[in-house]
C-alpha positions as CSV (number, residue, x, y, z in Angstrom):
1,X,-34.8,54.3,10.2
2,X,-31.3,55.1,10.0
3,X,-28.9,52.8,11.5
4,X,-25.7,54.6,12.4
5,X,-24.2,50.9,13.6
6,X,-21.9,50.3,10.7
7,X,-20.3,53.4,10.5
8,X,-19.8,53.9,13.8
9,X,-18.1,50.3,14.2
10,X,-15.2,51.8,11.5
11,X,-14.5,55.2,13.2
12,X,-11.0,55.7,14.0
13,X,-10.3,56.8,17.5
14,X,-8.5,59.8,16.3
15,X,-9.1,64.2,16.0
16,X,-11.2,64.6,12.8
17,X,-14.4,66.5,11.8
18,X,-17.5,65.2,11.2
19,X,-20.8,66.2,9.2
20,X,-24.4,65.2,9.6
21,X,-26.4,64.8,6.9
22,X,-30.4,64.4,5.9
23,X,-33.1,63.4,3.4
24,X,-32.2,65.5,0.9
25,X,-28.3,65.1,1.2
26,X,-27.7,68.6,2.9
27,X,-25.3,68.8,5.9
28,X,-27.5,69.8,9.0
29,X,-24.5,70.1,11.6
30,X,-20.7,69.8,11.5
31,X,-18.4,69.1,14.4
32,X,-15.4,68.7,15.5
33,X,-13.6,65.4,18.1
34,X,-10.6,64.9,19.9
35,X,-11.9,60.9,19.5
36,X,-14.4,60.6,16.2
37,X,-15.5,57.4,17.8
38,X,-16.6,58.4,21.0
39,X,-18.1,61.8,19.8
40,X,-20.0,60.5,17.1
41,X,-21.4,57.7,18.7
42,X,-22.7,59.9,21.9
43,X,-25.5,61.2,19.6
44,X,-27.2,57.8,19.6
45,X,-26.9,57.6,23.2
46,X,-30.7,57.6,25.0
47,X,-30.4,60.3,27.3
48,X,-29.2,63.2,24.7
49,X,-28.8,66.8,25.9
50,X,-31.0,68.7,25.0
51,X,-34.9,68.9,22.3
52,X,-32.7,69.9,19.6
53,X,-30.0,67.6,19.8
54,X,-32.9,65.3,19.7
55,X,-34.5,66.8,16.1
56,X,-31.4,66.6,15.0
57,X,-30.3,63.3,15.2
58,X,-34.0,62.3,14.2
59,X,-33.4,63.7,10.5
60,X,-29.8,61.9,10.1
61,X,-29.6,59.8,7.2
62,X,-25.4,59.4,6.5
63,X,-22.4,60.9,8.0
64,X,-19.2,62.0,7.1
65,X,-16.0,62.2,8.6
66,X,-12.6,63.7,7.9
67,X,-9.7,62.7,10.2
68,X,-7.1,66.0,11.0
69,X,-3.7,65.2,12.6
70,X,-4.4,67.8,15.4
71,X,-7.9,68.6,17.4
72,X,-6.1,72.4,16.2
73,X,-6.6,71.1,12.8
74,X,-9.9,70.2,13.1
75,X,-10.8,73.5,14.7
76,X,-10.0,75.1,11.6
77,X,-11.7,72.8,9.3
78,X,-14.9,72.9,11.2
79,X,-15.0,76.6,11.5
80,X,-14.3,76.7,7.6
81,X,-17.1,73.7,7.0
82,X,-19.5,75.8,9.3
83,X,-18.8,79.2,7.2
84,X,-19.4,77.6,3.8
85,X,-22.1,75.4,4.7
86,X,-23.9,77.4,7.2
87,X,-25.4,74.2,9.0
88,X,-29.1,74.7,10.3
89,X,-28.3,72.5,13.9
90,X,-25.2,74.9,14.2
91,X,-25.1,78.1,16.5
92,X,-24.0,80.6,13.6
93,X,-21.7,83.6,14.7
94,X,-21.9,85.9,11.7
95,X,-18.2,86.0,9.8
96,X,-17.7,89.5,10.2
97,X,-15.3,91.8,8.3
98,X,-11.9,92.0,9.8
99,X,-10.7,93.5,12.9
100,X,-8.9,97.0,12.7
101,X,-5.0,97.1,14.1
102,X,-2.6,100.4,14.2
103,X,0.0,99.4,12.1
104,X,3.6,101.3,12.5
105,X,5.3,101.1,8.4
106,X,8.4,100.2,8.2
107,X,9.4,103.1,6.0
108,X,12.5,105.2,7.4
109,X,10.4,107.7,9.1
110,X,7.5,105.1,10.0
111,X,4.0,105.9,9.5
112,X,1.0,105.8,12.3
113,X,-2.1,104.3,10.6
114,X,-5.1,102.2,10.4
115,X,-5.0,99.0,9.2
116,X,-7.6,96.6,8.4
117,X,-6.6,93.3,5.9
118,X,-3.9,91.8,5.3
119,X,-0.7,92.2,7.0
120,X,2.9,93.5,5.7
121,X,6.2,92.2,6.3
122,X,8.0,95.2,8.0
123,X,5.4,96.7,9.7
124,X,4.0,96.4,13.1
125,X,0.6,95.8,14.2
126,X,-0.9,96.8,17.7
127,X,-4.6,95.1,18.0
128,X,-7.4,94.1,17.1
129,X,-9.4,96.6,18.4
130,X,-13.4,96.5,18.7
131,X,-13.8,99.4,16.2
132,X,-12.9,102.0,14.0
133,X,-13.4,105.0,16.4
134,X,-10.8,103.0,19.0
135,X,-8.3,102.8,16.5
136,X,-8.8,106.8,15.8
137,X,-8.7,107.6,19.3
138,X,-5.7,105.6,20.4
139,X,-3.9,107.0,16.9
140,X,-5.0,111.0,17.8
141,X,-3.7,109.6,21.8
142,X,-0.6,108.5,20.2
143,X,0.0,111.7,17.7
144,X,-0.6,114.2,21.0
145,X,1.8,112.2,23.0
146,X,4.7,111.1,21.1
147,X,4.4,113.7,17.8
148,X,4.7,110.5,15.2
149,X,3.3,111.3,11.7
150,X,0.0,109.8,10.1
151,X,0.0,111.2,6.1
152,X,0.7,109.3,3.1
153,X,3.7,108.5,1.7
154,X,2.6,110.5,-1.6
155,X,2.1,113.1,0.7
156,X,5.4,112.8,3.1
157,X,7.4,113.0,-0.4
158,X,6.3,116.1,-1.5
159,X,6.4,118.6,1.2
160,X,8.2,122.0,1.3
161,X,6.8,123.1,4.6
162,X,5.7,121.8,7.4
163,X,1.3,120.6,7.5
164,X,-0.7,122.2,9.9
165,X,0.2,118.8,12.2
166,X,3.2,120.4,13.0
167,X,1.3,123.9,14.0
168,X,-0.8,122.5,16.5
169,X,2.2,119.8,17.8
170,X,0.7,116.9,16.5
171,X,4.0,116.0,14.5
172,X,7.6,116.5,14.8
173,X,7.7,117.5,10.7
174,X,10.0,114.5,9.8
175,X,9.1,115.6,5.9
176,X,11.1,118.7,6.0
177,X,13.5,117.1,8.8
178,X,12.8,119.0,11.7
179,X,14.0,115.9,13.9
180,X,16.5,113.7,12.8
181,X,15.4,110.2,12.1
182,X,17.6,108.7,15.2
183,X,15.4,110.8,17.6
184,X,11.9,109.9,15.9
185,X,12.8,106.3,15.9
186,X,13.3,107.4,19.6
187,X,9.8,108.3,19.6
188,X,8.4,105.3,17.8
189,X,10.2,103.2,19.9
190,X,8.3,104.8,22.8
191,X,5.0,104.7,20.6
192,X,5.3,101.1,20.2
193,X,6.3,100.1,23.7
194,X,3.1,101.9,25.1
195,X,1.3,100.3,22.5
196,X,2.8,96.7,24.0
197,X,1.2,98.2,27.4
198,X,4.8,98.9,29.1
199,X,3.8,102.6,30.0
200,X,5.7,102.4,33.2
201,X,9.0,102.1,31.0
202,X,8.5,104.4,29.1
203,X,7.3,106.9,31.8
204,X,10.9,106.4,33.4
205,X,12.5,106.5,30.0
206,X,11.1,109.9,29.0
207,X,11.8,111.3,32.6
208,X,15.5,109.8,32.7
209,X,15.8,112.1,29.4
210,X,13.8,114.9,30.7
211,X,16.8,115.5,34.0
212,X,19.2,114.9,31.3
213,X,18.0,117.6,29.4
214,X,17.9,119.7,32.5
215,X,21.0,118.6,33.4
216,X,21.9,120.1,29.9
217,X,20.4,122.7,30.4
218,X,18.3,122.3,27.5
219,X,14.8,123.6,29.4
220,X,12.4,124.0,26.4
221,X,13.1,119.8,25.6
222,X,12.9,119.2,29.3
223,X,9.7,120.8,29.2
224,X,8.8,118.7,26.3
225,X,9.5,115.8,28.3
226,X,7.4,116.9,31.6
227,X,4.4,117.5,29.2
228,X,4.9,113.6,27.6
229,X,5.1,112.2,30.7
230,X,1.9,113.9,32.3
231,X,-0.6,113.0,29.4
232,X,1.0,109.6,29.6
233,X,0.3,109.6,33.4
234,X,-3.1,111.1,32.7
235,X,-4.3,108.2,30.1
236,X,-2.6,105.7,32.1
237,X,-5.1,106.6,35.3
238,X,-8.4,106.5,33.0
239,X,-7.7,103.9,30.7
240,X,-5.7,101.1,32.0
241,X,-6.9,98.1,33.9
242,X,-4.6,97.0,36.9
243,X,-5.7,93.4,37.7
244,X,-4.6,91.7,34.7
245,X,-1.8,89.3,35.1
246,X,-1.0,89.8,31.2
247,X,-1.9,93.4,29.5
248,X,-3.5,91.7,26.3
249,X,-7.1,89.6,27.2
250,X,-10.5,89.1,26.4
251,X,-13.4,89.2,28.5
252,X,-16.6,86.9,27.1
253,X,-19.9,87.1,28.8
254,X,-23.0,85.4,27.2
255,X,-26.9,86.5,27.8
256,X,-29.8,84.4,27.3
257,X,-32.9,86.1,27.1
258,X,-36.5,84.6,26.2
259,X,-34.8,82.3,23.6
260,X,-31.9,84.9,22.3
261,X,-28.2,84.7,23.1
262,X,-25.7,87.9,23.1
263,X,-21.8,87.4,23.5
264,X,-20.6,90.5,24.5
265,X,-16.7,90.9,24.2
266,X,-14.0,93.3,26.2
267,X,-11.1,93.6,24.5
268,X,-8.0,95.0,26.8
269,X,-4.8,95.4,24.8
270,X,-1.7,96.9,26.1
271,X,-3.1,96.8,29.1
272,X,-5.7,99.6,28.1
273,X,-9.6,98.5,27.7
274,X,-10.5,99.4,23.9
275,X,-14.0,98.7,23.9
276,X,-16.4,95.8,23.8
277,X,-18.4,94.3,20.8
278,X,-21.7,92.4,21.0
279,X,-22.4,89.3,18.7
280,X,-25.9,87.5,18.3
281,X,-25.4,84.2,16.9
282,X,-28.3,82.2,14.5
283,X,-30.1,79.0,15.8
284,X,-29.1,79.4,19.2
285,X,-32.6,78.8,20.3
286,X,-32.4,75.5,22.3
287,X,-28.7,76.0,23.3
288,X,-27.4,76.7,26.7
289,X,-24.6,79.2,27.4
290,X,-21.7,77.0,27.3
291,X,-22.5,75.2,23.6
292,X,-23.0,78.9,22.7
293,X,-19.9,80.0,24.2
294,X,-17.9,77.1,23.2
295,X,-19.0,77.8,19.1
296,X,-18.1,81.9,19.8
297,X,-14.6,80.7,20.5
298,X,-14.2,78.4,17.8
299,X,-15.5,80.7,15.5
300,X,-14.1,83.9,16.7
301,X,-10.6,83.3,17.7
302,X,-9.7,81.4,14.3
303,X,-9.2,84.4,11.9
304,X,-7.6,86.5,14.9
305,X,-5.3,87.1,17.0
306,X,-6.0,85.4,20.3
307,X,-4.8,87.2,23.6
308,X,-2.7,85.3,25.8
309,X,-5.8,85.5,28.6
310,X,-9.5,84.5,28.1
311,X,-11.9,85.1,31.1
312,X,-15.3,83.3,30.4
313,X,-18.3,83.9,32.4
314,X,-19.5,79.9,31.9
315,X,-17.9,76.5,32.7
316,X,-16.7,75.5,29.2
317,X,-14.0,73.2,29.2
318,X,-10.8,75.2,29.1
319,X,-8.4,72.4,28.8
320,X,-9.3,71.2,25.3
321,X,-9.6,74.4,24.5
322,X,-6.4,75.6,25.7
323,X,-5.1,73.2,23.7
324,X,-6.4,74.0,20.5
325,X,-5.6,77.6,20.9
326,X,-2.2,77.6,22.1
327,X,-1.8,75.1,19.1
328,X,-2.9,77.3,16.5
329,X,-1.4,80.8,17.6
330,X,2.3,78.7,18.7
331,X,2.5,79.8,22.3
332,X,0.2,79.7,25.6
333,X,-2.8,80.3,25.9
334,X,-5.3,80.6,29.2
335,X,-8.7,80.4,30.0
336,X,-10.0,81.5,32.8
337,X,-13.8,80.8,34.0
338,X,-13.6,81.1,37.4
339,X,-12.6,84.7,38.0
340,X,-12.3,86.4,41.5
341,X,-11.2,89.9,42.2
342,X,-11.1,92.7,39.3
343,X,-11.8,90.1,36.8
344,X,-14.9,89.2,38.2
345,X,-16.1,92.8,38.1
346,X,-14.8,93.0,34.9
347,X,-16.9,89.7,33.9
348,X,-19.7,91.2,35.6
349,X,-19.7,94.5,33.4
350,X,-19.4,92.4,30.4
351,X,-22.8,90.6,31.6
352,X,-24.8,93.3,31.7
353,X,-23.6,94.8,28.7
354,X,-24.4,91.1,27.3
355,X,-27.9,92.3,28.6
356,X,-28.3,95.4,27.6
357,X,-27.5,95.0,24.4
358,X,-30.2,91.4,24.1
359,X,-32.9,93.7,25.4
360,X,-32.2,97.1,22.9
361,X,-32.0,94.6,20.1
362,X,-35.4,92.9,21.4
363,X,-37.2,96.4,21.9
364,X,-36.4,97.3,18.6
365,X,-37.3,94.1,16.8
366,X,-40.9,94.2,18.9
367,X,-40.9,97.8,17.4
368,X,-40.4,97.1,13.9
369,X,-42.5,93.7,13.9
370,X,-45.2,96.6,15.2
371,X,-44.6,98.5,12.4
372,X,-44.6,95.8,9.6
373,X,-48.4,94.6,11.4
374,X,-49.3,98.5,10.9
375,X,-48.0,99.1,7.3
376,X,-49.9,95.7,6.4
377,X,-52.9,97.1,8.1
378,X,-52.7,100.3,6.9
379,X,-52.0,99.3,2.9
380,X,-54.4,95.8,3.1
381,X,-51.4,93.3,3.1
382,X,-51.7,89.8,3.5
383,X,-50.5,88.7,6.9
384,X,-47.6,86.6,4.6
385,X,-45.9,90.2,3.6
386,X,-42.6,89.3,5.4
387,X,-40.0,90.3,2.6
388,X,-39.8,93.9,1.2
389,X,-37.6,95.0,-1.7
390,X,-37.0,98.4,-2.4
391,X,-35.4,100.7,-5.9
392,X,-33.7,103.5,-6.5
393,X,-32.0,105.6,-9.0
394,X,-29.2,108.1,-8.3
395,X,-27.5,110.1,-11.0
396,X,-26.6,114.1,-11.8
397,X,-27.7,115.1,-14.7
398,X,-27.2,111.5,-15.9
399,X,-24.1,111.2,-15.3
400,X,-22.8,108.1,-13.2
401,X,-25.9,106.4,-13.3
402,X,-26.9,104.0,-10.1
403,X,-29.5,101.5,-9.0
404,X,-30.1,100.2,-6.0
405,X,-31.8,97.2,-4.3
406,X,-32.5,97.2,-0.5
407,X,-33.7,94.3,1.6
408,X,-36.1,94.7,4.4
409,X,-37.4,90.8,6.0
410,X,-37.3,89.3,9.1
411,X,-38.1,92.3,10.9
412,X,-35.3,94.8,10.1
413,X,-33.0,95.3,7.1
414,X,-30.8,92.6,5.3
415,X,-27.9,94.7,4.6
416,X,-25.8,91.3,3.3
417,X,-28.4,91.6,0.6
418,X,-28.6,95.1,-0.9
419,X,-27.3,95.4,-4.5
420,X,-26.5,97.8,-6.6
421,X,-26.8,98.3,-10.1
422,X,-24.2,100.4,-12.7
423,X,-26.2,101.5,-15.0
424,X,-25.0,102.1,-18.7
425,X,-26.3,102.2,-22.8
426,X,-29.4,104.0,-21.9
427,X,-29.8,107.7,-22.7
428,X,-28.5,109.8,-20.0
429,X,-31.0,111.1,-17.2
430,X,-33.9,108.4,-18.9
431,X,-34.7,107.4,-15.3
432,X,-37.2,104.8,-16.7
433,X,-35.0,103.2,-18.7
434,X,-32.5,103.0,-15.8
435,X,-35.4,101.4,-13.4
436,X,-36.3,99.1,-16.6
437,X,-32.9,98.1,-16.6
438,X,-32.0,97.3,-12.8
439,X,-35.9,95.4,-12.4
440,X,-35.0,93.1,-15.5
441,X,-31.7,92.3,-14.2
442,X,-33.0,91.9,-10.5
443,X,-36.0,89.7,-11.6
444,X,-35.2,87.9,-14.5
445,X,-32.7,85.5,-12.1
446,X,-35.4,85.3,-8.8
447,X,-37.8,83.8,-12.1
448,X,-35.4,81.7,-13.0
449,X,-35.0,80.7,-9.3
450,X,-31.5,81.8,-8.8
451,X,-32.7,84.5,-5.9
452,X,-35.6,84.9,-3.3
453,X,-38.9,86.2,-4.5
454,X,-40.2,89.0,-2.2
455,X,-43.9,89.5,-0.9
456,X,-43.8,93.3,-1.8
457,X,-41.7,95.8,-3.9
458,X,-41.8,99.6,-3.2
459,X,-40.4,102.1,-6.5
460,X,-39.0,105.2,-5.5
461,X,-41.0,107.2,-7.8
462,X,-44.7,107.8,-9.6
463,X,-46.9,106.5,-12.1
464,X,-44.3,106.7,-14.5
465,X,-41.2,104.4,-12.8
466,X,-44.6,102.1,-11.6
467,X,-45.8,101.7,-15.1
468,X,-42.6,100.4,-15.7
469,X,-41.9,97.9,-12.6
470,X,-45.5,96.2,-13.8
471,X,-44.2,95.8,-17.3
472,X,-40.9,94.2,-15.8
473,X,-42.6,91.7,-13.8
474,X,-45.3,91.1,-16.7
475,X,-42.3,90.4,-18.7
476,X,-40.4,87.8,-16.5
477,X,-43.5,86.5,-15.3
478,X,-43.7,87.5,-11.9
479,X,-46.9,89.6,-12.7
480,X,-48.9,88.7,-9.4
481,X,-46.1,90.0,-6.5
482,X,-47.5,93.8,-5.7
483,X,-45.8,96.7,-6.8
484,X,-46.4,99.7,-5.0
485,X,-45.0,103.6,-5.9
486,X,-44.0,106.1,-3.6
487,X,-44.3,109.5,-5.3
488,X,-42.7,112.2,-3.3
489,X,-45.0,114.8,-1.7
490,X,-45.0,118.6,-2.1
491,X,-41.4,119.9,-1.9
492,X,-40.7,116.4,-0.9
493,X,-41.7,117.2,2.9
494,X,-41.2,113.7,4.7
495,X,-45.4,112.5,5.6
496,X,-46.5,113.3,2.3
497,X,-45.5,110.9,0.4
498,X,-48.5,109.0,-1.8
499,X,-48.7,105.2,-2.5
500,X,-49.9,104.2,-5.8
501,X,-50.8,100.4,-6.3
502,X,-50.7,98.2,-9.2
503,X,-53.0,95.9,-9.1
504,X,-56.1,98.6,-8.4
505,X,-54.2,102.0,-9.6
506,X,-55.5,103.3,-6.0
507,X,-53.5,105.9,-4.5
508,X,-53.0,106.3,-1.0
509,X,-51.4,108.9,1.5
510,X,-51.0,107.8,5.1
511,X,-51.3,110.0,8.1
512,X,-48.1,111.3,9.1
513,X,-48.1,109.6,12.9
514,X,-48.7,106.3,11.6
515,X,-46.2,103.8,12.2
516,X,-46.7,101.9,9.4
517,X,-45.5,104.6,7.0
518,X,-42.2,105.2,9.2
519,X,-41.1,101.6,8.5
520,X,-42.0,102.6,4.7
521,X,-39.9,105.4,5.1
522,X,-37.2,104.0,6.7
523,X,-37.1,101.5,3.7
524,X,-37.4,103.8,0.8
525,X,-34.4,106.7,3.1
526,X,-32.3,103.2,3.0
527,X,-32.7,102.8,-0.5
528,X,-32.1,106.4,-1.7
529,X,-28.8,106.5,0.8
530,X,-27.4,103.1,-0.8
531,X,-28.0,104.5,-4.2
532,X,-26.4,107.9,-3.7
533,X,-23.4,106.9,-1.7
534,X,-23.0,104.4,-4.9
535,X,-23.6,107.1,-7.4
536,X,-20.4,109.7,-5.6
537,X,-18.4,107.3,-5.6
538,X,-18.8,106.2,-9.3
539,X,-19.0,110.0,-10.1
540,X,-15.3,110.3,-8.2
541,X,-14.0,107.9,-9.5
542,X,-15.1,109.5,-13.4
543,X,-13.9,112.3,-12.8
544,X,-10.5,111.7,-11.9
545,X,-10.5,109.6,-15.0
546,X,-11.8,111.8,-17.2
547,X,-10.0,114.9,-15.9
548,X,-6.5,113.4,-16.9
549,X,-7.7,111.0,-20.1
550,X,-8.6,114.3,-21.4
551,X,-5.3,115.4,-22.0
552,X,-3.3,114.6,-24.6
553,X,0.3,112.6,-23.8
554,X,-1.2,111.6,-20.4
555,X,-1.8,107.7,-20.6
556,X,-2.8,105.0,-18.5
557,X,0.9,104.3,-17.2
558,X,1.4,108.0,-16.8
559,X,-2.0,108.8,-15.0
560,X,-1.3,105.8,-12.9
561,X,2.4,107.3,-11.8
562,X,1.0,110.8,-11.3
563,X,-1.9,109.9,-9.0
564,X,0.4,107.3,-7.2
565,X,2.7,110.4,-6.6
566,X,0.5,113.2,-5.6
567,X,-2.4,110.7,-3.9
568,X,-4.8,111.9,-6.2
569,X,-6.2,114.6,-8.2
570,X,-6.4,117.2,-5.4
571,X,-2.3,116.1,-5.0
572,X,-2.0,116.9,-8.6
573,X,-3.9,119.8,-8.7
574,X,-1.7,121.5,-5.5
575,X,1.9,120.3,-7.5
576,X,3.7,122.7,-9.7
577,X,5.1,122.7,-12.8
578,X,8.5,121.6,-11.7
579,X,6.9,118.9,-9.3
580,X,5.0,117.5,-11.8
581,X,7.9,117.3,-14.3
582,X,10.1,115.2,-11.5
583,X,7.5,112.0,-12.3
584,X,9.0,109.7,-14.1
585,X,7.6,109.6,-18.1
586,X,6.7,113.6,-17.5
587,X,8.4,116.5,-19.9
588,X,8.5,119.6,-18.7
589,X,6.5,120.7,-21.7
590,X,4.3,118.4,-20.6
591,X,3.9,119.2,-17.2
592,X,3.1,122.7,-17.9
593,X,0.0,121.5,-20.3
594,X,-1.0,119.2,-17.3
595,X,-0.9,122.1,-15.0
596,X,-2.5,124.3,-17.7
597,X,-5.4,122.1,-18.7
598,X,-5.8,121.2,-14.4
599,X,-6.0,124.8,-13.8
């Protein structure tokens, strides 16, 4: 039995992080204390909260503690501890990719655009927002109200006309200077502040210069200015949300549901709601709503940008973190958990969507874990067959030449596991060398117990591309996991398709209701779509290679300026002689052989 005594007896009374760790040396939870003393030791209290705080401490053999300066500081480090080490006893939020932001350059005519990454000095950024599509509606919202322009600066450089943005009023053509750049930093100004939810300024702004334009007498720029103000009025009364003492907050509502959790998140910025965004975190099982609330926050708000208002629908404690969070982004922030008026409607909506969204995701694992028990039926599986791996090749002609490895297990696809596969030194269009090629490289390393062995593997192809996949696996020796073919039926009508095994030679077509063969479907459609999207993009990106390498005086450095100029090939292709000769490195002799040989 472990005896956590003597370590707890030296634990400072002080912020730190700690780590709990078992048998076999792994780290089983990580945490984080505003006292280590007091936290650590409340684990080997009697009465602990909960079955799996319970299993838990049972497997603890050693701890480890690091001591921050700052419970802020040990916010981050457990959030960082938690993402590298993935903790079993931890409620896991999955690290996804970063939020998207419209960024406003901080070139002389600035630029309306999405932004995802890393941030530039210069620029400013108005977000995060929930999704992609948000960001593109708020930008086209943006570009119909206040005319600001959203092309390139390859693009911006180069134009003799006004772009068809200008046709349909969607930009005031600063390229050509149809508006002087005091006026469109007028208009970005205005862009900005709406963006910073101050719409009622810049309401008033726009009509104080629509009577001075009347005033003027200038009536087609008045006109302008009545038209600004009443799409402005006209977003203002769908979009925007009243209630809000600040016009950036989050709303965060958790659903628990037969042993599932959802955190569904509202995101109002500029005083506009954007969206909402539903997470489902790992080994959440025995956790109530407030431990899984309290680890969304500290996982969440630690690579973003918090809002200056948090409304929680569970009593977590908000002074702690308060603390934390107003430490880390340098100015206040509040939590709010007990919301009355708009907010709590707000909170409300955010619940049900919390719902919703646990009970779709529910249905459709209870319909795919239906499917899996009908393919096994339907092709004599072991009830073991959890873990499905699927291949594909994609090529033209054999050009650009593409594997791909998709991941079906635990009841729906793995997409943090697909691979693909660049395929070269086999003879062009040889699609069995190319699926000899990806299997040895895919199952040489899960033989040598670098990767996880599946229960079944599907080939996207006949006898031919089996024969192959069963001399693979002879090869590494992984000879006894089934291999099954799925040769494509007559004029590759979806329902047709014929299963050929490995182990018997048996081939088998499925009736075309059967559920079993959707899921097989679905796995094989997956595969085929992550090879092809693989195999354009590698083609692309050949082409515009090859199309330049391929004449003579254009190297590296000079392809590099040219496409860096005209945004690509396209770019090039549209340029004239004259254009092309004003890159730097470029005669005019041999701009007109580039212009030539491109056209």
């Amino acid at each position: 039995m472990f005896d956590p005594k003597p370590i707890l007896k030296n634990l400072p009374n002080l912020p730190g992080v700690y780590r709990m760790l078992n048998a076999e040396n792994t780290v089983i939870y990580v945490g984080k204390a505003k006292d280590l003393k007091k936290r650590v030791s409340s684990y080997f209290n009697k009465n602990l909260p909960s079955p799996r705080t319970k299993m838990m401490v049972s497997q603890i053999v050693g701890i480890e503690t690091t001591v921050t300066r700052s419970e802020a500081e040990a916010l981050l480090l457990e959030n960082n501890l938690i993402k590298s080490m993935m903790p079993r006893y931890n409620v896991l939020f999955r690290d996804d990719k970063s939020y998207p932001y419209i960024a406003l350059t901080a070139d002389a005519y600035p630029r309306l655009a999405f932004h995802r990454g890393t941030q530039r000095k210069g620029a400013q950024y108005f977000g995060p927002f929930p999704n992609s599509p948000a960001v593109r509606e708020s930008i086209q919202l943006l570009q119909k109200v206040f005319k600001l322009r959203t092309c390139e600066n390859t693009v911006f450089a180069n134009r003799s006309r006004p772009c068809l943005q200008y046709q349909i009023a969607r930009c005031t053509a600063p390229c050509v200077e149809l508006i002087s750049q005091e006026a469109y930093a007028h208009d970005v100004k205005h862009a900005a502040m709406f963006l910073l939810g101050k719409t009622n300024e810049v309401i008033d702004a726009i009509g104080d210069s629509m009577n001075a334009a009347a005033e003027a007498m200038e009536y087609e720029l008045a006109a302008v200015m009545r038209d600004r103000m009443q799409a402005l009025r006209q977003v203002q009364a769908k979009q925007f949300v009243s209630d809000f003492s600040v016009s950036d907050a989050d709303v965060i509502a958790c659903a628990f549901i037969q042993g599932q959790h959802c955190i569904n998140l509202v995101m109002i910025r500029g005083g506009r709601h954007l969206g909402d965004k539903s997470f489902f975190p790992k080994n959440s099982q025995d956790a109530d709503s407030i431990e899984t609330l309290e680890a969304f926050i500290a996982q969440h708000y630690v690579a973003q940008n918090t809002p200056p208002l948090l409304v929680c629908g569970a009593d977590i404690d908000t002074e702690s973190i308060e603390t934390v969070l107003s430490e880390q982004a340098e100015r206040k922030i509040r939590v709010l958990i007990n919301a009355i008026g708009d907010k709590k409607v707000w909170l409300k909506m955010a619940q049900t969507n919390a719902e919703l969204a646990l009970q779709q995701r529910m249905a459709t694992s209870a319909n795919q874990h239906a499917r899996l028990l009908a393919l096994r039926e339907a092709l004599h599986l072991q009830e073991s067959v959890e873990r499905i791996e699927c291949f594909d090749i994609s090529h033209t002609m054999g050009e650009a030449t593409v594997g791909s490895c998709v991941v079906f297990d635990h009841g729906d696809m793995q997409n943090s596991e697909y691979r693909r596969y660049n395929i070269t030194g086999i003879t062009p269009g040889d699609d069995y060398a190319a699926m000899r090629d990806v299997l040895t490289r895919r199952y040489k390393k899960v033989a040598a117990g670098e990767g996880v062995r599946p229960d079944l593997v599907f080939i996207d192809g006949g006898k031919g591309q089996l024969g192959v996949a069963i001399e693979v696996m002879q090869e590494v020796g992984l000879d006894d996991i089934l291999l099954v073919g799925i040769a494509k039926g007559e004029e590759r009508k979806p329902g047709l398709e014929t299963m050929i095994f490995s182990d018997t030679g048996e081939m088998l077509n499925l009736p075309t209701d059967n559920i079993g063969l959707h899921l097989l479907q679905q796995i094989r459609d997956e595969a085929h779509r992550f090879a092809i999207t693989g195999h354009r993009a590698k083609r692309a990106k050949a082409r515009i290679t090859s199309s330049l390498e391929d004449i003579d005086g254009v190297g590296a450095k000079r392809r590099k300026a040219l496409l860096t100029r005209f945004g690509g090939l396209d770019g090039i292709k549209s340029a004239s002689i004259d254009e092309i000769a004003q890159v730097e490195g470029i005669s005019l002799a041999l701009a007109q052989t580039i212009y030539d040989r491109l056209h």
